[in-house]
C-alpha positions as CSV (number, residue, x, y, z in Angstrom):
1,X,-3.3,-22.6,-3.8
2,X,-2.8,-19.5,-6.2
3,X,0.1,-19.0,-8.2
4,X,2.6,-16.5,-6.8
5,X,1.4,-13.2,-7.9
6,X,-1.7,-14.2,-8.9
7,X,-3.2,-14.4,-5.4
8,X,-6.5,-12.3,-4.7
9,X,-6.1,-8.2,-3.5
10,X,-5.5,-8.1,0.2
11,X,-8.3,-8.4,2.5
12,X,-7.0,-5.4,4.2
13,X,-6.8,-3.3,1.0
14,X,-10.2,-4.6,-0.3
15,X,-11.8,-3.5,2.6
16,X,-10.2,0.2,2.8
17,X,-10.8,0.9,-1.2
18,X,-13.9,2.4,-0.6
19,X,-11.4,5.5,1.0
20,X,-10.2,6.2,-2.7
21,X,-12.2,8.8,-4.3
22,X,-14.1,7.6,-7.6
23,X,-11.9,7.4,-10.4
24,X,-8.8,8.4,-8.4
25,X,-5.6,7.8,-9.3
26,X,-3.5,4.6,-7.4
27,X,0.2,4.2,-7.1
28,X,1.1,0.1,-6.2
29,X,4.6,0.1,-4.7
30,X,6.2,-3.0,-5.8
31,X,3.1,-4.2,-7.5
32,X,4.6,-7.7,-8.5
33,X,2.5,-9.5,-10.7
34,X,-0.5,-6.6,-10.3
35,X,-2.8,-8.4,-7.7
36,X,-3.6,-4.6,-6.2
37,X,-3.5,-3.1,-9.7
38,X,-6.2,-5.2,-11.0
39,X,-8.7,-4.6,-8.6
40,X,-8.2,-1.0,-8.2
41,X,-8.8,-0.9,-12.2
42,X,-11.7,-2.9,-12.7
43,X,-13.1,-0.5,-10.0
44,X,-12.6,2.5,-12.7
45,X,-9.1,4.1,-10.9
46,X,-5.6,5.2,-12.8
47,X,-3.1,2.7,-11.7
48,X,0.7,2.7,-11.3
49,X,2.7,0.8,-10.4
50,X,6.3,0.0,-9.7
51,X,8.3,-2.9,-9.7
52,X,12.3,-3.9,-10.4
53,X,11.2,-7.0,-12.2
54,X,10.8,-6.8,-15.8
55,X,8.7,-9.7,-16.0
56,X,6.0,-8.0,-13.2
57,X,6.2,-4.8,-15.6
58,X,5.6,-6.8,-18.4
59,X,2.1,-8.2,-16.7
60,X,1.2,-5.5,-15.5
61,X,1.7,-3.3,-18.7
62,X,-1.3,-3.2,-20.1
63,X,-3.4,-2.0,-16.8
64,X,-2.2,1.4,-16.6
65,X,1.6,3.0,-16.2
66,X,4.3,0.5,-15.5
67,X,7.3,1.5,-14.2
68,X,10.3,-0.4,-14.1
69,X,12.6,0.9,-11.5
70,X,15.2,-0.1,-8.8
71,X,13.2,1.6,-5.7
72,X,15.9,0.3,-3.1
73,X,19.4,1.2,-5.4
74,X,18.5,3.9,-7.5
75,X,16.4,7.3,-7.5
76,X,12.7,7.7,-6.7
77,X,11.3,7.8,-10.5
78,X,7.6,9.4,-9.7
79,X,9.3,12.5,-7.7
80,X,6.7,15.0,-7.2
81,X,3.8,12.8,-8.2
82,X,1.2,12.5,-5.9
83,X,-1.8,9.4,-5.9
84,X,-5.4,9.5,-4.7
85,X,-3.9,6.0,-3.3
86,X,-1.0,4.8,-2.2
87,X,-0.7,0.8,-1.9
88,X,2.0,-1.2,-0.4
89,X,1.7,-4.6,0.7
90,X,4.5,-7.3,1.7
91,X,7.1,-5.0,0.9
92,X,9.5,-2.6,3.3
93,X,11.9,-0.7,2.4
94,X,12.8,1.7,5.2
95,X,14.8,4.4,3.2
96,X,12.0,4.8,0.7
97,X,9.0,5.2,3.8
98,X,9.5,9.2,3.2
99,X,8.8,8.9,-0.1
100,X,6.1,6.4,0.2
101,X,4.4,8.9,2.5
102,X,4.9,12.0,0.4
103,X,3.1,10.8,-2.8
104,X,-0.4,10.4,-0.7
105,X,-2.0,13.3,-2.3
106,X,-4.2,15.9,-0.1
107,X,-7.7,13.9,0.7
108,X,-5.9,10.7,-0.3
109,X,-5.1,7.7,1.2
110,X,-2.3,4.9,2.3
111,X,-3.3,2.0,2.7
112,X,0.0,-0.2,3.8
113,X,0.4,-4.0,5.1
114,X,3.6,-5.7,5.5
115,X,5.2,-8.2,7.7
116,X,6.3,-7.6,11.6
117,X,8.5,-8.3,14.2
118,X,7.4,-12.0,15.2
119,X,6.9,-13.1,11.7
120,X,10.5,-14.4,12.2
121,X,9.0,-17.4,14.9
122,X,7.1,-18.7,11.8
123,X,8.3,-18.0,8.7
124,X,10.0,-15.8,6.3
125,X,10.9,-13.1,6.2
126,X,12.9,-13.3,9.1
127,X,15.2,-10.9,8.5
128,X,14.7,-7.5,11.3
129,X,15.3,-5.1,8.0
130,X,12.2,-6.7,6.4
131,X,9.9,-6.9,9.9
132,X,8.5,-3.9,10.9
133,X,9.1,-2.9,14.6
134,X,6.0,-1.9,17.5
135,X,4.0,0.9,15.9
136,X,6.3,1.4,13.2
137,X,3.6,2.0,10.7
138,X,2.4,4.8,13.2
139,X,5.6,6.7,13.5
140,X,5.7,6.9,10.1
141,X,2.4,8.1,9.1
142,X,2.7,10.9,12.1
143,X,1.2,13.6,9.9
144,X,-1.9,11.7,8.4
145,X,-5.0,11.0,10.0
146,X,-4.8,7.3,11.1
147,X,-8.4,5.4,10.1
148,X,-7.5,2.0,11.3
149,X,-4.3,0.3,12.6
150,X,-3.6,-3.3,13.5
151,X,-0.4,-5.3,14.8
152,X,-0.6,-8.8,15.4
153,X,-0.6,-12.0,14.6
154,X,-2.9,-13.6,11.0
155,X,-3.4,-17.0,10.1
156,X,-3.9,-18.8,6.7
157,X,-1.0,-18.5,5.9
158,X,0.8,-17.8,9.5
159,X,2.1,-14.4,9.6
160,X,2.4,-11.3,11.9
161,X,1.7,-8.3,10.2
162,X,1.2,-4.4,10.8
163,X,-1.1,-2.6,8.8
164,X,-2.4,1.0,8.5
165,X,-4.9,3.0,6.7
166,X,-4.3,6.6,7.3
167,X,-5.5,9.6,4.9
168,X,-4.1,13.1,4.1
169,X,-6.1,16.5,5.1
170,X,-7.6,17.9,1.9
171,X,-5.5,21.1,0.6
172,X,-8.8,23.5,1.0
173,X,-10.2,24.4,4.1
174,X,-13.7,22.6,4.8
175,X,-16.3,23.5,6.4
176,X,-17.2,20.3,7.7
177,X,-14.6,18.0,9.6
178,X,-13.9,14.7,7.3
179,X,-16.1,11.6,7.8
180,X,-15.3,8.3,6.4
181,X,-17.7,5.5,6.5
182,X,-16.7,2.7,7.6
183,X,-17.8,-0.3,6.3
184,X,-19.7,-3.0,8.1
185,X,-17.5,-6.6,8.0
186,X,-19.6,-8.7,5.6
C-alpha cells in the first residue's frame, strides 16, 4: 500500500508520455502530492502544477513552479499559459473543463483520467458532480484530435473511470498529416 500521494504515475499517463515533445513543458491540475510531476521531470520536462493545499505546494515546490490556488472558488491563475502537456487525473471540476482544454498548447497533448458514472456502486466518489457522465471526456475535447479513449470499469483498486488522450493541431501548416506512435503494451 502506498501512502496517499505518494502512489506511482498513472498507468494511463505513463503510457501516453511518450505524446509530450522532448523537454516540453507540463501543467498537473491538482497535482497533490506530485506523483505526475515527478515523473514528467525525471523525464527532462518543465512542470507545473496546481493545487489548493499548501502542504501539496510545499512537496512539490522544489520540482518546478508550484502554484497555490483555489481552481474551484477563485480565478484561473495561469490565464493565457499554454503546456506541451496537460495532466489531470482523479480530479473534475466541470466549470474549469474550458480552461483545462484551453492551456493544451498547439501540437500538445491532454492526457485526462478521472472517475465515472458507476464508480458510485463501489466506492467513492459517489457524488454525480465528481463522476463523469457517457463520453463526457469526448464532448469536451471536441476540437482536439482524440488518440485513445476508454470508459469502463478498472480493478485494483475497484473503480470506473473515463479517460482520454487527445492532442492539439500544430499552429503551422504541415506538409505531412500527424502520426503518433503508439506504443506496444509491455
Amino acid at each position: 500500500m502506498h501512502k496517499h500521494g505518494l502512489e506511482p504515475p498513472s498507468e494511463w499517463v505513463q503510457r501516453w508520455s511518450h505524446l509530450v515533445p522532448a523537454g516540453g513543458s507540463v501543467l498537473d491540475v491538482a497535482c497533490g502530492h506530485g506523483r505526475h510531476m515527478r515523473w514528467f521531470a525525471s523525464r527532462g520536462h518543465t512542470v507545473t502544477g496546481i493545487d489548493r493545499s499548501p502542504e501539496a505546494i510545499a512537496a512539490v515546490a522544489d520540482l518546478g513552479r508550484a502554484t497555490l490556488a483555489d481552481i474551484e472558488n477563485g480565478p484561473w491563475p495561469l490565464t493565457g499559459e499554454t503546456f506541451d502537456a496537460v495532466v489531470v487525473t482523479n480530479y473534475l471540476w466541470r466549470a474549469l473543463l474550458p480552461r483545462v482544454v484551453e492551456s493544451v498548447a498547439p501540437g500538445g497533448v491532454l492526457i485526462y483520467e478521472t472517475f465515472a458514472l458507476g464508480n458510485e456502486t463501489v466506492g467513492k466518489p459517489s457524488r454525480p458532480d465528481f463522476l463523469l457522465r457517457e463520453g463526457e471526456l469526448l464532448t469536451l475535447t471536441e476540437g482536439l484530435r482524440t488518440v485513445a479513449f476508454e470508459d469502463g470499469f478498472c480493478t485494483a483498486p475497484d473503480r470506473f473511470v473515463q479517460r482520454i488522450v487527445a492532442t492539439r493541431k500544430r499552429s503551422s501548416p504541415s506538409t505531412a498529416p500527424e502520426r503518433f506512435a503508439l506504443k506496444a503494451a509491455e
